[in-house]
C-alpha positions, 0 to 999 in steps of 0.5 A: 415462500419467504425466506426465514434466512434473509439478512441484511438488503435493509437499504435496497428494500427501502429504496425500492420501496420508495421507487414504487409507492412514490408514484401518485395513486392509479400511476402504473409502475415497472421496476426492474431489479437487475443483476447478477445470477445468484446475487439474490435478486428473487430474494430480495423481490420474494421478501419486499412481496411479504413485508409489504403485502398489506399494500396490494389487494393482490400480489402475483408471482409469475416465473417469467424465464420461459413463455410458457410458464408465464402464460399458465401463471397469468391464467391462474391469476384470471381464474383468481380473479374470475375473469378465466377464459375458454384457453390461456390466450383469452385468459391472459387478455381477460386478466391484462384488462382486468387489472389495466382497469383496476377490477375487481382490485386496483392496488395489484403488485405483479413480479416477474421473476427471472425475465430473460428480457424485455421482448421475451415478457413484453406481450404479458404485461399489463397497464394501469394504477398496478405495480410490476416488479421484474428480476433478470439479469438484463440490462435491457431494461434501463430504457423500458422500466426504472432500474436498480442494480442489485449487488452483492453483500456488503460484507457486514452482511455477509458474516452476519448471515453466516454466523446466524446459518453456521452455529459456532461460526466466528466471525473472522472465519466467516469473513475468509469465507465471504471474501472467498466466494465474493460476498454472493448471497447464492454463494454464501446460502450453499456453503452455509447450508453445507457447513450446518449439515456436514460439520466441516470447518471453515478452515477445510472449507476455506482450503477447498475452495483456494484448490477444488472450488468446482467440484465443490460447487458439485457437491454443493448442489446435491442439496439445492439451497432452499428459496433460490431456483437455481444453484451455484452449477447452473445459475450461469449455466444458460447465459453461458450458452446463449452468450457462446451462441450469440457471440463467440467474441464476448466469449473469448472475451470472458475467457480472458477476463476469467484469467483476470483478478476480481477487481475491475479491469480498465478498459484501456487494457484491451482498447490501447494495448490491443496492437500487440496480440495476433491471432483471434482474439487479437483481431477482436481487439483490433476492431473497435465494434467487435469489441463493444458489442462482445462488451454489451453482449457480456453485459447483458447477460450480466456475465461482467459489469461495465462501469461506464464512469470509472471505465472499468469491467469487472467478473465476480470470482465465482463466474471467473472460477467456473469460467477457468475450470471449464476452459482448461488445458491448452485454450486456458495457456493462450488465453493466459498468454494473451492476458499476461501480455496485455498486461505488460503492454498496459504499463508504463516503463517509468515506474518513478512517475506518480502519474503512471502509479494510478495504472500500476494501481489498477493493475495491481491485483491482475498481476498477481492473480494471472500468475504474470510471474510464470509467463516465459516471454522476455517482455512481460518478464521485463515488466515483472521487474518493473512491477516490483520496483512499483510495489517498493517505490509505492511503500509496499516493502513487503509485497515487493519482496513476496512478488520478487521472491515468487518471480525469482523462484520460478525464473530460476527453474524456468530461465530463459532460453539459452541462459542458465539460473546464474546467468538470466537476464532477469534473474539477475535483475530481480535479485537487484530488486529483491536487494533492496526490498530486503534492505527497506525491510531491515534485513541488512546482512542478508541484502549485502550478501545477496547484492554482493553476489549479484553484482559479480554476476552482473559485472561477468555478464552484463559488464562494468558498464552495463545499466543494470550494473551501474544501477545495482553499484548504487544498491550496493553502497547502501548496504555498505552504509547500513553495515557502518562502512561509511568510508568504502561506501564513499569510494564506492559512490565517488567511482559509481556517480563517475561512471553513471555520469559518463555513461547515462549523463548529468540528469539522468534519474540513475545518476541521480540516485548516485550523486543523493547517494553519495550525499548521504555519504558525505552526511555520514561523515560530518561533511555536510557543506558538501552534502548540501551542494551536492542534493542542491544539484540534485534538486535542481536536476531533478526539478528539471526532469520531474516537472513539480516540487511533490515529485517522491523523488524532490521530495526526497531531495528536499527531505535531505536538504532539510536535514543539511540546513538542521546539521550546518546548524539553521534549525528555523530554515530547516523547521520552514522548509520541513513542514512544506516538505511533510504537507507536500508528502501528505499529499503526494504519497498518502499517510502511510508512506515510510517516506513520509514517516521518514519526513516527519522523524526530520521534522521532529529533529529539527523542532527540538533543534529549534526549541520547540520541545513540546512539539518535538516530543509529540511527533517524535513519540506518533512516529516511533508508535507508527514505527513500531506497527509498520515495521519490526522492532529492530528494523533499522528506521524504528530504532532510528524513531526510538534513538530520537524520541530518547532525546525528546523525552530527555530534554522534556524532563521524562528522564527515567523513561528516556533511560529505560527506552534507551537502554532498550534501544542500545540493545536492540541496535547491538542484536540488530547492527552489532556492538560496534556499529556507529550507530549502537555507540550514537544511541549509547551517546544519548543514553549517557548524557540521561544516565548524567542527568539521573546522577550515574556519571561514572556509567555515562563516562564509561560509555562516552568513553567507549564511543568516543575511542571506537568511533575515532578509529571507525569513522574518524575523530572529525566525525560530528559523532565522534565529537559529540561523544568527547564533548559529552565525555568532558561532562561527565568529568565536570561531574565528577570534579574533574574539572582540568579533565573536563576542560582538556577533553573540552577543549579537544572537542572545540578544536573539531567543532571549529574545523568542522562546522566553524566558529558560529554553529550551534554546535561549536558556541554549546562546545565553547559554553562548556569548556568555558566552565570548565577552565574557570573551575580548573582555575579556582581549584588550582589547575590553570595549566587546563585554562591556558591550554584551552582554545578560546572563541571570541567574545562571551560563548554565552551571550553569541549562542543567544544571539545565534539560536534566539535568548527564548531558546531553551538551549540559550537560557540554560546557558544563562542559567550556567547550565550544562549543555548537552549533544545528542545523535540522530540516525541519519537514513542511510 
């Protein structure tokens, strides 16, 4: 009987058509539809028989999993036909040769439903000009007959067939309850049926089948679903028996595989981790002919699909759910055992290799659905660390933290032996994990704290010098610096590259990370030669011992390098080099990576240093949006992305709506960092010189003033910030014709910007433009005290700002034009 139900299977129909009607009249045919059971296979054969029965003089039915039953359908189809006979055997040979001759009908379409395989039918099927379609979920027919493989719903298809079964259906439930039952068409057919007749919402249904699936496929089967022979209890009921008699080994195969996620599981899990299991199964690994043929026997059931090419096995979830409820108790605790450490064998211990992130990757979903977490033995809990150090060096902050949460929990409940919560090894080292995924996240206080604690416990468990608390000393000086204690986190790092060198040595990555840590404190505090040498050493370590530029970790090198060229004030290089950088990380990491929004943020940075406004502007503007959907709003890098997209928005003449983001920013950065944080007074910097530019000079005053004495007293009045801050200050006294202030002010800036970065940066000519400005308008109105005091470069500043940035430069020409020039900040990563 059709199915009035039947959805989707548009192009497997189509295709299936082809296979058959493509071949010249009179040729014969055998097309086998092959799949997993309840994948819908006599549905999709049951619906091609009626849409195009007007191809065929006959079309013949014949349930084919037992030999009896095939013999009394073909002799129904003799008597049909006319040509019965005395017993079913005769009338079987009389109906093969009328149809291998084509009389009395040679267009004949016969479908043997539900074969168990080709030797079990091969004595009832016919030759000649006809067509015979097979449904079985053998795999034996590849070499007997044309094959095509029947899968399961797209998931398109599976809404739109639950929507048109459930009234009321919306669609975003019907895809939860697709995904829960692993879009099989049998699947779908029965909870659909149970949700039509009982009224139960998909939110109960969803909640029944994460904790009860299997009494609820009981239930499910106390109405059997209409068009389908089988139901979800018994539909794998037979291979199951056959399988646990003809094979023992691809039944503990299967017991392990259901312990397994859903997704496909790589075969080299078990062929090169196979040494270090014992016991049964551990032999099966072992020998590599017992293995293949528990893999065939598995496959020819259609109990696991074996993809050959990807090198891959892989179990619907239904059969794995099942599968699980079945075996229980002890035999389910020695099969989970045997996967959680295959498992753990399988991964590489070097997470920071891109090359060893497509097996991470392929573990992925394994991990978490085999509860690895719960597992006792110290090496695979060595390997939950590992795993989690993956997920946030791959960019999954959030699932990093979830997993090292979930490990922690129950560590901390089950510990290991002879170790208390406060003390387990691997307690401990999660922490440190679980420190820095909070810190990415933006959670900066709650990471101090946790590090904190975690570092004295490790300092009195592991000691000082302990690898593990050397590697968290590096975690720790980042939260520091995220809580604006630049100056600690330098002492902090000075101490931690020393011991990380002297315990690990020069090129070790550990010690890398150190000596780009204290880089970055070096960056912080305006220090940006020694920065430079120091991630130039890195990079050059790091060359050695990664092999390749597009390495994340020379990338991030080279990022930094980047970021020094821009501050010493060589924007072009810096534009050069950071447009290699991005296109490298485009290609290693993927469009999504925070690293690589981190990457093009410095870019946007060193376009509007360089001049290239427009440019600037628009990339500034992509990444604070992306920014803003990845992570919070007050997640330290989006108010980072916000903080420069002020700037661009100011010098691209968007001044009101430079003013209402900063202020928002400002804002956030308070609730977020603190009101004193450095960089709440860098972002109150930026908003200042827009309130100027609107015309608000005593509220610009009030806040570079703020700035400028509170960053002198936080992280020294050398900082290029807190300069930057003075600078901007002796603007806002030009503008309200304070001219002998502005030059004083000025003139104290110059003097820090000649100490820090020279007489020819960028930074310290803009400084001289100004303050060059101001002492001869002190002069005309009578304050020449303010002109003699002031430090003086040689030659005309404006004429060797031309010079140094370019006479087409933005900046430049404003100098001409006598404009004011302005100075602006830009978070760094901390």
């Amino acid at each position: 009987m059709r199915n009035p139900h039947f959805t989707g299977r548009e192009s497997t129909l189509d295709r299936l058509h082809r296979e058959l009607s493509g071949s010249p009249d009179g040729t014969f045919v055998l097309q086998a539809l092959q799949g997993l059971g309840g994948i819908g296979k006599t549905q999709l054969a049951t619906e091609y028989a009626h849409r195009f029965a007007p191809d065929y003089d006959v079309v013949w039915w014949v349930p084919a999993e037992s030999e009896l039953v095939a013999r009394a359908s073909l002799a129904a189809l003799a008597e049909e036909l006319g040509v019965g006979g005395a017993d079913s055997a005769v009338a079987v040979r009389n109906v093969l040769d009328s149809l291998r001759l084509g009389r009395p009908y040679p267009r004949w379409l016969l479908i043997y439903d539900n074969a168990v395989g080709p030797d079990e039918i091969a004595d009832f099927l016919p030759s000649g000009g006809g067509h015979v379609l097979i449904t079985s979920r053998s795999t034996q027919w590849r070499h007997g007959a044309r094959n095509l493989d029947v899968d399961v719903f797209d998931r398109a298809e599976s809404t739109a067939f639950l929507t048109q079964r459930v009234a009321g259906l919306d669609a975003g439930d019907a895809d939860q309850i697709a995904e829960a039952l692993g879009d099989l068409p049998l699947a779908l057919e029965q909870a659909a049926a149970f949700q039509a007749e009982t009224g139960i919402s998909a939110e109960t249904l969803l909640r029944e089948l994460r904790e009860r699936a299997r009494e609820l496929f009981d239930v499910f089967n106390e109405n059997p679903p209409v068009g389908y022979p089988l139901t979800l209890a018994t539909v794998w009921a037979t291979s199951v028996v056959r399988l646990r008699r003809q094979s023992p080994d691809a039944m503990a195969l299967l017991d392990r595989l259901a312990l397994f996620g859903p997704e496909p599981i790589p075969l080299d899990t078990f062929a090169e981790a196979r040494h270090v299991l014992g016991g049964d199964f551990g032999a099966i690994l072992t020998d590599t002919l017992r293995l293949q043929r528990a893999l065939r026997h598995l496959g020819r059931y259609s109990l696991a699909r074996v993809d050959t090419v990807r090198n891959t096995i892989q179990v619907h979830r239904l059969i794995q759910a099942v599968t699980r409820a079945e075996l229980g108790g002890e035999a389910c605790d020695a099969a989970r055992l045997d996967v959680h450490v295959l498992l753990s064998a399988r991964a590489p211990v070097d997470v920071d290799d891109p090359d060893n992130w497509s097996l991470y990757e392929g573990l992925l979903g394994h991990v978490l659905e085999s509860r690895v977490v719960e597992c006792a033995q110290p090496e695979v809990r060595r390997f939950c660390v590992r795993f989690a150090r993956y997920l946030y060096v791959r960019g999954d902050y959030e699932g990093s933290r979830a997993f090292a949460e979930s490990a922690i929990g129950h560590w901390t409940r089950h510990p290991a032996p002879g170790a208390g919560p406060d003390t387990d090894e691997h307690v401990l080292s999660m922490r440190m994990v679980l420190g820095v995924d909070l810190r990415l996240l933006g959670e900066l206080r709650a990471a101090y704290e946790l590090d904190e604690a975690t570092l004295a416990r490790m300092t009195e468990v592991f000691g000082p010098e302990h690898e593990e608390t050397l590697r968290l000393m590096n975690s720790y000086a980042g939260d520091l610096r995220s809580l604006g204690r630049f100056g600690e986190a330098t002492e902090y790092d000075e101490r931690s590259l020393e011991l990380h060198r002297r315990v690990f040595g020069g090129d070790d990555p550990w010690t890398l990370m150190a000596e780009n840590n204290l880089a970055i404190d070096h960056r912080l505090s305006g220090r940006y030669d020694r920065a430079l040498e120091l991630d130039e050493d890195t990079l050059e370590r790091r060359l050695r011992v990664y092999g390749r530029p597009t390495n994340h970790w020379v990338l991030f090198t080279r990022n930094q390098i980047s970021r020094d060229l821009r501050e010493l004030g060589e924007y072009e290089r810096s534009v050069r080099r950071q447009r290699e950088v991005v296109a490298d990380y485009e290609q290693a990491l993927g469009p999504e990576h925070p690293n690589l929004l981190r990457a093009r943020k410095n870019l946007s940075v060193s376009l509007r240093k360089s001049g290239r406004f427009a440019e600037a502007r628009e990339l500034a503007e992509q990444v604070s949006e992306h920014y803003e959907r990845r992570f919070s709003p007050t997640h330290l890098d989006t108010l980072a992305a916000r903080c420069n997209l002020v700037n661009d928005l100011r010098v691209t003449g968007e001044l009101e709506e430079a003013r209402t983001l900063g202020e928002e920013t400002r804002k956030r950065f308070a609730e977020t960092l603190g009101a004193d944080h450095p960089f709440t007074h860098g972002c109150a910097v930026n908003l200042a010189v827009v309130l100027r530019r609107l015309g608000r000079h005593t509220e610009a005053a009030e806040l570079n003033e703020r700035a400028w004495r509170t960053l002198a007293d936080a992280i020294g009045a050398e900082n290029d910030y807190t300069l930057a801050a003075l600078a901007n200050l002796a603007s806002d006294r030009a503008a309200a014709g304070d001219f002998a202030g502005a030059a004083e002010l000025g003139g104290r800036a110059l003097a820090g910007f000649l100490a820090a970065f020279g007489p020819d940066h960028p930074l310290t000519l803009q400084c001289a433009v100004n303050l060059a400005a101001d002492t001869a308008a002190a002069g005309r109105t009578g304050d020449g005290d303010a002109a003699s005091r002031a430090p003086v470069l040689d030659g005309d500043p404006v004429r060797r700002l031309a010079e140094r940035l370019g006479a087409d430069h933005p900046v430049a020409q404003a100098a001409a034009r006598g404009d004011r020039l302005d100075f602006d900040f830009e978070p760094p990563p901390v």
